[in-house]
C-alpha positions as CSV (number, residue, x, y, z in Angstrom):
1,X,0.0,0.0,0.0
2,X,2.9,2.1,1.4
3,X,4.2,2.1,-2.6
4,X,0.8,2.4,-4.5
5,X,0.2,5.6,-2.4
6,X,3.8,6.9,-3.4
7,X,2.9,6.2,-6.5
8,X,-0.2,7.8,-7.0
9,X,1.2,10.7,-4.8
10,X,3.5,11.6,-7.9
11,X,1.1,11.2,-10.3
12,X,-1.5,13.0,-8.9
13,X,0.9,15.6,-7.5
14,X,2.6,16.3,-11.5
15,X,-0.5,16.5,-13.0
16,X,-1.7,19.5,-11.6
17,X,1.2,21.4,-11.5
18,X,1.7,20.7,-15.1
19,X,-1.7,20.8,-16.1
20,X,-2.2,24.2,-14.1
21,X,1.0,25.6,-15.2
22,X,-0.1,25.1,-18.8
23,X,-3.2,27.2,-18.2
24,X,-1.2,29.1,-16.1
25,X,0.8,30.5,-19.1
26,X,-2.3,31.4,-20.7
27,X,-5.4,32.3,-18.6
28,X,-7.0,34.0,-20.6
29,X,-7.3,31.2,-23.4
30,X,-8.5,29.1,-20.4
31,X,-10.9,31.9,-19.2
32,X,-12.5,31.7,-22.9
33,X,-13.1,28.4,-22.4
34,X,-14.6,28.8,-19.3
35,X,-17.2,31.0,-20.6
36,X,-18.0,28.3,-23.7
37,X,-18.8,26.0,-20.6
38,X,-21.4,29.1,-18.5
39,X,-22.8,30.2,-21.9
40,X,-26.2,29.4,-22.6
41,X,-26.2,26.1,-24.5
42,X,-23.8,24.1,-22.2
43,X,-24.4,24.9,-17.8
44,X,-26.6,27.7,-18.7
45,X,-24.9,30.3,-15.9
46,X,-24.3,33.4,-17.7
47,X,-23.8,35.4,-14.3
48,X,-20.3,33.6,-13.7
49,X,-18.9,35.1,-17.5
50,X,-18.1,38.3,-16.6
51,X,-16.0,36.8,-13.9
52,X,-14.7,34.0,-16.5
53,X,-10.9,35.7,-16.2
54,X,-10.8,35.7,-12.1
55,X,-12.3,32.3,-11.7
56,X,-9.8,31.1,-14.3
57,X,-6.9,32.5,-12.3
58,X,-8.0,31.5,-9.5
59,X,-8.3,27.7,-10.4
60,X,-4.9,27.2,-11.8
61,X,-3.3,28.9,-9.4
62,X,-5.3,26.5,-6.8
63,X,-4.3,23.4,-9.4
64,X,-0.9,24.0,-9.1
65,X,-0.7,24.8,-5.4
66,X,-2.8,21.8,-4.4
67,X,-0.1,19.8,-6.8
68,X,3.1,21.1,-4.6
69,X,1.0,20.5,-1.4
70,X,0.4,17.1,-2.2
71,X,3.9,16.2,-3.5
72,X,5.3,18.1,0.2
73,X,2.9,17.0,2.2
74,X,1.2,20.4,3.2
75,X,-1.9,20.3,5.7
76,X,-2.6,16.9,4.0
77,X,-6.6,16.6,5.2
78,X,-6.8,20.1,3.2
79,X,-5.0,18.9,0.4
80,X,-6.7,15.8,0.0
81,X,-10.0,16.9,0.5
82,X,-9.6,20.1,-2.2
83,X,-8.3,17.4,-4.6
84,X,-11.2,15.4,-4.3
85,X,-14.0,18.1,-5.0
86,X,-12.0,19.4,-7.6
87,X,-11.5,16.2,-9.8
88,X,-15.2,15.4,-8.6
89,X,-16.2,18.5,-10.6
90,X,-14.3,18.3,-13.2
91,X,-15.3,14.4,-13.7
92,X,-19.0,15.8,-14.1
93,X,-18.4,18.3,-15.9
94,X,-16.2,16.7,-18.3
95,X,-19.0,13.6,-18.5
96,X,-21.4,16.1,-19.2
97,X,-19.4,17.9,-21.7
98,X,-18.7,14.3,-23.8
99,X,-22.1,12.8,-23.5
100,X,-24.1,15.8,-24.8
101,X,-21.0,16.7,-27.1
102,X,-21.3,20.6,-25.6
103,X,-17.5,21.4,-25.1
104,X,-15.5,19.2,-28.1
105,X,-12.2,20.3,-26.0
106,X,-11.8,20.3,-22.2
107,X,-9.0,23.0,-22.1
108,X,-7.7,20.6,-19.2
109,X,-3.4,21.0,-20.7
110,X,-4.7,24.3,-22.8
111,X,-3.7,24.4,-26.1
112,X,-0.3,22.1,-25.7
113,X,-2.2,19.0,-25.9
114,X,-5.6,18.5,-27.4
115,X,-8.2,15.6,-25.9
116,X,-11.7,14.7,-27.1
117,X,-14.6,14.6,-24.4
118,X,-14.4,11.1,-23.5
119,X,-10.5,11.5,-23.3
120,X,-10.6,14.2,-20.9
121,X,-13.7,12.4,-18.6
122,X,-11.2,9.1,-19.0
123,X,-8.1,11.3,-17.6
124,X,-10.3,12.7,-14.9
125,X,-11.9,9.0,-14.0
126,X,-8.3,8.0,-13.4
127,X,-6.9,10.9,-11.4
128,X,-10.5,10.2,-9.1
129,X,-9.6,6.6,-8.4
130,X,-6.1,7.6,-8.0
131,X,-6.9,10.4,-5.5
132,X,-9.7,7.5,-3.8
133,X,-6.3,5.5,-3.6
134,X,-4.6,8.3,-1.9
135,X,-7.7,8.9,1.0
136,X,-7.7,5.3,1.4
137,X,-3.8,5.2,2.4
138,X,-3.8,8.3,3.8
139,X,-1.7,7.5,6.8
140,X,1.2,6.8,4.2
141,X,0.9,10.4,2.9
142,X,4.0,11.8,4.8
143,X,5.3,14.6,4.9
144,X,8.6,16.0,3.7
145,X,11.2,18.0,5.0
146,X,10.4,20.5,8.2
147,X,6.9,22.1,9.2
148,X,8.7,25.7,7.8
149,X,10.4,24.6,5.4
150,X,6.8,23.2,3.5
151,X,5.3,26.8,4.4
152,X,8.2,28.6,2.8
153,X,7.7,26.0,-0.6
154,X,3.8,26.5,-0.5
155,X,4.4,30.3,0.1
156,X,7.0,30.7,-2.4
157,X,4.9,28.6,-5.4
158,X,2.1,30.6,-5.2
159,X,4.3,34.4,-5.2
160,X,5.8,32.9,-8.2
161,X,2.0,31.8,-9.7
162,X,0.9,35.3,-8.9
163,X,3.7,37.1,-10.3
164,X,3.5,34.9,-13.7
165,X,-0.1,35.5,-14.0
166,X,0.3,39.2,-14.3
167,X,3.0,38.7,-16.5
168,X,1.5,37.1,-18.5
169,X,-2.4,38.9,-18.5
170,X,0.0,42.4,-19.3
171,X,1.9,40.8,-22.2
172,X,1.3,37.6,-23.8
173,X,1.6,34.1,-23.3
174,X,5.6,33.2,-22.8
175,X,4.6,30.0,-25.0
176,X,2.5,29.9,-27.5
177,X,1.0,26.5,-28.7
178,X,-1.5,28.2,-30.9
179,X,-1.4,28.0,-34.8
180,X,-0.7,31.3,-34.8
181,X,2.3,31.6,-33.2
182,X,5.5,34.0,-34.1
183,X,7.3,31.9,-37.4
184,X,3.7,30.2,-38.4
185,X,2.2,30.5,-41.7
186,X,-1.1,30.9,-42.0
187,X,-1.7,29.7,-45.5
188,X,-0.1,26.5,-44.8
189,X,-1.7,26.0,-41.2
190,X,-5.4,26.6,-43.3
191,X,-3.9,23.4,-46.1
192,X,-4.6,19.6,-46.0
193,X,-1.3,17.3,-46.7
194,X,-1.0,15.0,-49.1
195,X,-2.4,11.5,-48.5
196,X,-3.9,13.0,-45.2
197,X,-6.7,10.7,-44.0
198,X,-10.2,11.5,-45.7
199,X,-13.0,11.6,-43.1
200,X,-15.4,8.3,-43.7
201,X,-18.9,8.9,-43.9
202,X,-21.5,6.3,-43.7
203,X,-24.9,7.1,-45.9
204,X,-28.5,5.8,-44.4
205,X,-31.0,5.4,-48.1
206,X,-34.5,5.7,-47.5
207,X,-36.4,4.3,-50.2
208,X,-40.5,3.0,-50.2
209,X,-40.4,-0.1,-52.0
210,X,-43.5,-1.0,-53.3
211,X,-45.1,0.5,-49.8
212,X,-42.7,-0.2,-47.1
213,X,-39.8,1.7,-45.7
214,X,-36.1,0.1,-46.9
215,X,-32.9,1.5,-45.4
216,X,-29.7,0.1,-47.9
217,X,-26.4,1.9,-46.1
218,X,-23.6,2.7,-48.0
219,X,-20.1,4.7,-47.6
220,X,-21.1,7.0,-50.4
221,X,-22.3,5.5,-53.7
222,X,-26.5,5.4,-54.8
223,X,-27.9,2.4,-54.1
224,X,-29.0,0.5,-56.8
225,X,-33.0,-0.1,-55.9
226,X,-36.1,-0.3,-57.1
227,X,-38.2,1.9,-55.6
228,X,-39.0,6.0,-54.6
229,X,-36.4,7.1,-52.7
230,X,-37.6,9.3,-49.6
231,X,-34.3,10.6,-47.6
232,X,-30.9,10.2,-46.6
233,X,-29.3,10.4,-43.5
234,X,-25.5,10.9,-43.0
235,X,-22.9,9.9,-40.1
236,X,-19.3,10.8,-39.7
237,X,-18.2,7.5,-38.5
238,X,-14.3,8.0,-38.8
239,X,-12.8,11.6,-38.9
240,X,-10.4,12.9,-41.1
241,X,-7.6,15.0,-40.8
242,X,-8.4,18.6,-39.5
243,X,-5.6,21.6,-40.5
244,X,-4.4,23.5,-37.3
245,X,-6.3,27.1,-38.9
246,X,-9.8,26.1,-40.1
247,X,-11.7,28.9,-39.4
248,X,-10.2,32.3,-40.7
249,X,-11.1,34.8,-43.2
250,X,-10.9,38.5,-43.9
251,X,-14.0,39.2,-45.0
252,X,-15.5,43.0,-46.2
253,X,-18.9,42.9,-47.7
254,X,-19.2,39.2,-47.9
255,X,-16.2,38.4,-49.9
256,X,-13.2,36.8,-48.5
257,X,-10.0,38.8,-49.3
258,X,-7.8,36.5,-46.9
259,X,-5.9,34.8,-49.7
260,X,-4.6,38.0,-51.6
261,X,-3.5,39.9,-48.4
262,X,-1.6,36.6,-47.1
263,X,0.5,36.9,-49.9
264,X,1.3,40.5,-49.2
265,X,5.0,41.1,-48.2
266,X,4.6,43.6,-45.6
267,X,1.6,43.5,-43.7
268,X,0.2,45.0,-40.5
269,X,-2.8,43.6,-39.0
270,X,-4.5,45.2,-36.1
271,X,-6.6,42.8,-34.6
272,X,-9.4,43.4,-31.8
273,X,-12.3,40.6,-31.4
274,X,-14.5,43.1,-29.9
275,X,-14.2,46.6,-30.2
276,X,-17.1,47.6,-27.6
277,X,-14.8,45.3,-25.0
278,X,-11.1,46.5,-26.5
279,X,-8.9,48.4,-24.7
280,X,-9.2,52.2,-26.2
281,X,-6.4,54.1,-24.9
282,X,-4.3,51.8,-26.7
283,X,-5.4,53.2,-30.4
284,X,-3.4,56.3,-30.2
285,X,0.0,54.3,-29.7
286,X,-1.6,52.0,-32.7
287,X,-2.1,55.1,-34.4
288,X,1.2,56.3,-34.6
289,X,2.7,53.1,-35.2
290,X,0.5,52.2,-38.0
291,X,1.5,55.9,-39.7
292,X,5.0,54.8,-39.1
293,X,3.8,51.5,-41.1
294,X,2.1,53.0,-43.8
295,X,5.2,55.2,-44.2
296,X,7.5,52.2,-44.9
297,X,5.1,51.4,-47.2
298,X,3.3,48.2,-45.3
299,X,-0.3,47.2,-46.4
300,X,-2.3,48.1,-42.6
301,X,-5.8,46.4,-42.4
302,X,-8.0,45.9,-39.0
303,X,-9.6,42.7,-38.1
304,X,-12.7,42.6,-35.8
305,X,-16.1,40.6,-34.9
306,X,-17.6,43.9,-34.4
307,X,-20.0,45.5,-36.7
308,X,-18.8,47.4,-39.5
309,X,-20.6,50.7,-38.4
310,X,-18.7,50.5,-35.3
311,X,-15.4,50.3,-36.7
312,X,-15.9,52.9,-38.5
313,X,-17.0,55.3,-36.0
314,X,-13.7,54.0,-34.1
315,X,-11.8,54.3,-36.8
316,X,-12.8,58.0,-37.9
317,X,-12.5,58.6,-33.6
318,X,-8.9,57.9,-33.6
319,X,-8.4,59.1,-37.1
320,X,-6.9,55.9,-38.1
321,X,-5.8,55.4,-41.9
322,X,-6.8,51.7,-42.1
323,X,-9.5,49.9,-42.5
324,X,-11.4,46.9,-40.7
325,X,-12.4,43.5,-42.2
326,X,-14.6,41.0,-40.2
327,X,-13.0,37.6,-38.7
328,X,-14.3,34.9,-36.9
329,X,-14.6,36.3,-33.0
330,X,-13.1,32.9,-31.9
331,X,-10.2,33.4,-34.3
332,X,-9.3,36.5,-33.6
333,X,-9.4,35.4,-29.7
334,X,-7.0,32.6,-31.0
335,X,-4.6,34.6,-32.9
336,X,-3.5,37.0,-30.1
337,X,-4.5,37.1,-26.5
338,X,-4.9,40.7,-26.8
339,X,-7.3,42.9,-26.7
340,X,-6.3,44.8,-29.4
341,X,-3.2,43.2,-30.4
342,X,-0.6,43.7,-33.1
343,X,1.0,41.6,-35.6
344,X,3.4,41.5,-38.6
345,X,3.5,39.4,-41.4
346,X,5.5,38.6,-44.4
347,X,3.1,36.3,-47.1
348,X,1.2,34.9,-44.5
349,X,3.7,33.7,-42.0
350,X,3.8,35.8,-38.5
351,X,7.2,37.3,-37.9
352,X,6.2,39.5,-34.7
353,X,3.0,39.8,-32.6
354,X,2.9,42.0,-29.3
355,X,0.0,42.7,-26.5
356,X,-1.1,46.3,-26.6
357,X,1.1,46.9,-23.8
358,X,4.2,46.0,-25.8
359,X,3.5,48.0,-28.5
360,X,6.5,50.2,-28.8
361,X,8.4,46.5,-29.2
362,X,7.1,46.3,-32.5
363,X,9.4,45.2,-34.9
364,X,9.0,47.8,-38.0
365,X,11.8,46.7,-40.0
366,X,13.5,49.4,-42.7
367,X,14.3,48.4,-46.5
């Protein structure tokens, strides 16, 4: 017993510090996610969004801490009895989320590693019988080192979770696992490989054959049958490959423009998912540096969710010589974690990208 507990000790212990230190480096991604689980078509609590960003904070900081507690051995009833609500929730909610196919990805290692439903609720099944293990053994769960010593490990892990998470909320994400990160190309994230697998779909054929109701399924071609057909149903039973970027365009007045400005060779895109929500004082600084832009003669375009009426009036505000297309809001969330945000690119691929705090480290490059 004395070993399965130290066992399950570690594991339980790693996984939350490196599963909250994942989300740790970018809350705000996690904090999105969060809301996708209060809006109105999954838990249907759409009082807890606005606070989506704190709550997100405050549960991978927690997810870490309770990780270093367990692994030291830190007020172990505490420990043991935080871990158990906390993989109790996330069991449900990650059953819940897989069974009613309302949340296709957890968000439990961010965007470093991608599970389906069921793979999350299996992970989270495991970690609850592991944590059961630990309660059961309990009395094996010793602690290490001195009583201060532990406080000062505790204490020091979560100054260092609260300093990172500032960091990281005023700047951007120190890694970035996205599809859009800094020496991606677009274009090529949006493409399928060669010989990638095909998704499989299989094809239900109604037909009323001579009065009666015949199903003939099929993985694509028309049944050969005598009789009026009536409908066809169709199931994805095997999924094909999916390209990292599947979802972005630059649209104005219904027609996509993403493919000609990807290949442009110097290109400035201001990007701000929701102008009603973006940080305003920021546009004079993205003023000036997109006149600086224009004068090195870079192609400057705006990319928003918002209405076009609105960007306009923000646009004449600020007196801004760009324009705004429309993107996908979850895009545009996914591209930068800024609120606005700025990047560079040269035919599609992302040479520098910087929070609106950073924007004076903006990499304007002279011919």
């Amino acid at each position: 017993m004395n070993y399965l507990v130290t066992l399950a000790r570690l594991i339980v212990g790693a996984l939350f510090i490196i599963s909250g230190l994942i989300k740790l480096n970018d809350p705000v991604g996690f904090s999105f996610k969060l809301e996708e689980y209060f809006s109105q078509g999954v838990l249907d609590l759409p009082f807890f969004m606005p606070y989506a960003l704190a709550i997100a904070i405050f549960v991978v900081v927690l997810e870490v801490l309770l990780g270093v507690m367990l692994l030291v051995g830190f007020r172990k009833k505490f420990t043991l009895w935080s871990l158990l609500l906390m993989i109790a929730f996330f069991t449900f909610l990650t059953f819940y989320s897989a069974f009613y196919n309302k949340v296709t990805d957890c968000g439990c290692f961010g965007d470093a590693i991608k599970l389906t439903p069921w793979e999350s609720f299996i992970k989270d099944v495991v970690l609850l019988v592991l944590i059961l293990l630990l309660w059961v053994g309990n009395r094996h769960v010793q602690p290490f080192f001195t009583n201060r010593a532990r406080h000062i490990v505790v204490v020091t892990a979560l100054v260092l979770c609260v300093f990172y998470a500032n960091h990281v909320l005023n700047h951007l994400p120190e890694i970035d696992f996205r599809p859009y990160r800094i020496g991606a190309n677009i274009e090529q994230g949006m493409s399928v490989p060669e010989g990638a697998p095909r998704p499989i779909f299989e094809y239900a054929w109604k037909f009323n054959v001579g009065g009666e109701e015949k199903v003939i399924v099929t993985n694509g071609e028309y049944p050969s049958v005598e009789g009026e057909f009536v409908d066809v149903e169709t199931t994805e039973i095997q999924k094909g490959y999916e390209p990292p970027i599947h979802d972005f365009t630059i649209e104005r007045d219904g027609e996509d423009f993403a493919s000609s400005l990807l290949r442009e060779p110097k290109l400035v895109m201001v990007v701000a998912y929701d102008l009603r929500k973006t940080n305003t004082a920021a546009f004079d600084e993205i003023k000036l540096i997109t006149d600086e832009a224009l004068r090195k003669h870079y192609r400057v375009i705006g990319l928003s969710a918002s209405d076009s009426e609105y960007s306009r009036q923000l646009a004449e505000h600020y007196k801004l010589n760009f324009e705004f297309y429309f993107t996908d809001e979850t895009a545009l969330k996914t591209i930068v974690r800024s609120n606005p945000g700025v990047l560079i690119l040269n035919e599609g691929t992302i040479k520098d990208k910087v929070h609106f705090n950073d924007l004076d480290h903006l990499n304007l490059e002279n011919d």
